[in-house]
matplotlib code that plots the C-alpha trace (Angstrom):
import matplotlib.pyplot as plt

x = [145.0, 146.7, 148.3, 151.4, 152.0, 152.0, 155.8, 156.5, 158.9, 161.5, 162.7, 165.1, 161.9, 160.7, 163.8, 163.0, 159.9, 160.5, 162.6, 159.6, 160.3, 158.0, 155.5, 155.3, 157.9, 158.2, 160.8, 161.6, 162.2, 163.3, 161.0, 161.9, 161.1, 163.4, 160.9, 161.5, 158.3, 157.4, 155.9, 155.1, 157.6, 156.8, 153.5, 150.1, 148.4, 150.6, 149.7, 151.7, 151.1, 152.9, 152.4, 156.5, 156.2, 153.6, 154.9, 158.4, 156.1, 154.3, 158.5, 159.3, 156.5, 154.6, 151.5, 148.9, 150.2, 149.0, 145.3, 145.2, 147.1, 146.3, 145.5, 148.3, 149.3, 148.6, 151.5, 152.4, 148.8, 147.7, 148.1, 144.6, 143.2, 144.3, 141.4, 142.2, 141.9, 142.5, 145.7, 149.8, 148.1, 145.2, 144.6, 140.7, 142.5, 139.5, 139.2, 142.7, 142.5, 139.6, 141.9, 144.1, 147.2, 150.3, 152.4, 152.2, 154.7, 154.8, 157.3, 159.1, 159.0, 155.9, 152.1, 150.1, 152.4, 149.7, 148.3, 151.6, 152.1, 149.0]
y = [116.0, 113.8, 111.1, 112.3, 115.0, 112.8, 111.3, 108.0, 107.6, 104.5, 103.6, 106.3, 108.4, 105.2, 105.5, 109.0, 108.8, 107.2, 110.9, 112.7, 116.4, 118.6, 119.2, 118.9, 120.4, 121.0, 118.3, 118.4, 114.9, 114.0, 111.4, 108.2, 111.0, 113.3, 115.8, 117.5, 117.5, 119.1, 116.6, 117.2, 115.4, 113.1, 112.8, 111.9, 110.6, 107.5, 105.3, 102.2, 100.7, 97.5, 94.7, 95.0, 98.6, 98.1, 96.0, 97.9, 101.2, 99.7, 98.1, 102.0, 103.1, 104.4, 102.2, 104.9, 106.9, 104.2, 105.2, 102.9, 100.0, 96.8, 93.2, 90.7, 93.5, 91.2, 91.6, 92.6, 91.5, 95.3, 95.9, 93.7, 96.6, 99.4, 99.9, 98.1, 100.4, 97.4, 94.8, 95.3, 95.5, 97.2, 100.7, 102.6, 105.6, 107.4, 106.1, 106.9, 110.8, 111.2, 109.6, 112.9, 111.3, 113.1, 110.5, 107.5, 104.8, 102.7, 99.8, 101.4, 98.5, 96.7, 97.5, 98.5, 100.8, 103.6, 103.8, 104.1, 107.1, 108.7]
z = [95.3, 92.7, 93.1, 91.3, 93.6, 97.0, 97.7, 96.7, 99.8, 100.4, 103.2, 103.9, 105.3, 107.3, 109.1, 110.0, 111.3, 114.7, 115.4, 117.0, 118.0, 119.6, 117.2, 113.7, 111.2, 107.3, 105.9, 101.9, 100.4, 97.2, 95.8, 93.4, 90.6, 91.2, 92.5, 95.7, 98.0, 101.4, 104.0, 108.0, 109.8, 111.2, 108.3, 110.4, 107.7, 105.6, 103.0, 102.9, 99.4, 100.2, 103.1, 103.6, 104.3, 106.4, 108.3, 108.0, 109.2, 112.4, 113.5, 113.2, 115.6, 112.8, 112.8, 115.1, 111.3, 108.7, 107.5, 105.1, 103.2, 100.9, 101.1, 102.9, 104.9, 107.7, 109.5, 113.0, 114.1, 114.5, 111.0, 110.6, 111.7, 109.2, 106.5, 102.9, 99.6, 97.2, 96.5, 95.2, 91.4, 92.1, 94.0, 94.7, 93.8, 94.4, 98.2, 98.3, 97.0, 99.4, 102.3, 101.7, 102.9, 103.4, 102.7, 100.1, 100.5, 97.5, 96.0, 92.8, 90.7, 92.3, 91.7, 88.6, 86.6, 85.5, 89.2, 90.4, 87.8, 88.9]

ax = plt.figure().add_subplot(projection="3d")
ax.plot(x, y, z, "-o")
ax.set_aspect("equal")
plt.show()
């Protein structure tokens, strides 16, 4: 799986994901592209590519969801916990294809611009 085809989600989905239903549903988003994605909601399996949404993620109930995130991500205390695939400028895109998330949350402007496009 590419990295250009997993949602690069603001906080708008954030918001959504402390609505849990009964199970899992199909939800299409819109991503900072333009492209219109499907995603479980709530997704099972997030990326947060940024310590703020991390940290924004775990406030929304979402942190037993985070499988992985980068260095400084240090906050609440639990987020010490969540496994590291690089820092802001520099992703292991391989470790984070093989992660298979379902959801990638990502600063528009912030990180390495040709990661971010991959």
């Amino acid at each position: 799986m590419s990295i250009t085809r997993l949602a690069v989600i603001t906080l708008g989905l954030s918001a959504s994901l402390g609505v849990y239903g009964t199970g899992p549903l199909a939800r299409t988003v819109t991503d900072d592209l333009g492209r219109e994605v499907e995603v479980r909601d709530p997704p099972l399996r997030i990326v947060s590519l940024t310590p703020g949404a991390t940290e924004m993620l775990f406030a929304a109930g979402a942190g037993g969801q985070l499988i992985a995130t980068v260095e400084y991500s240090d906050e609440p205390p639990a987020a010490r916990r969540v496994p590291r695939i690089g820092d802001v400028a520099t992703v292991d895109m391989e470790r984070l294809v093989a992660l298979r998330p379902e959801v990638v949350i990502a600063w528009p402007a912030g990180g390495n611009p040709a990661q971010r496009e991959r």
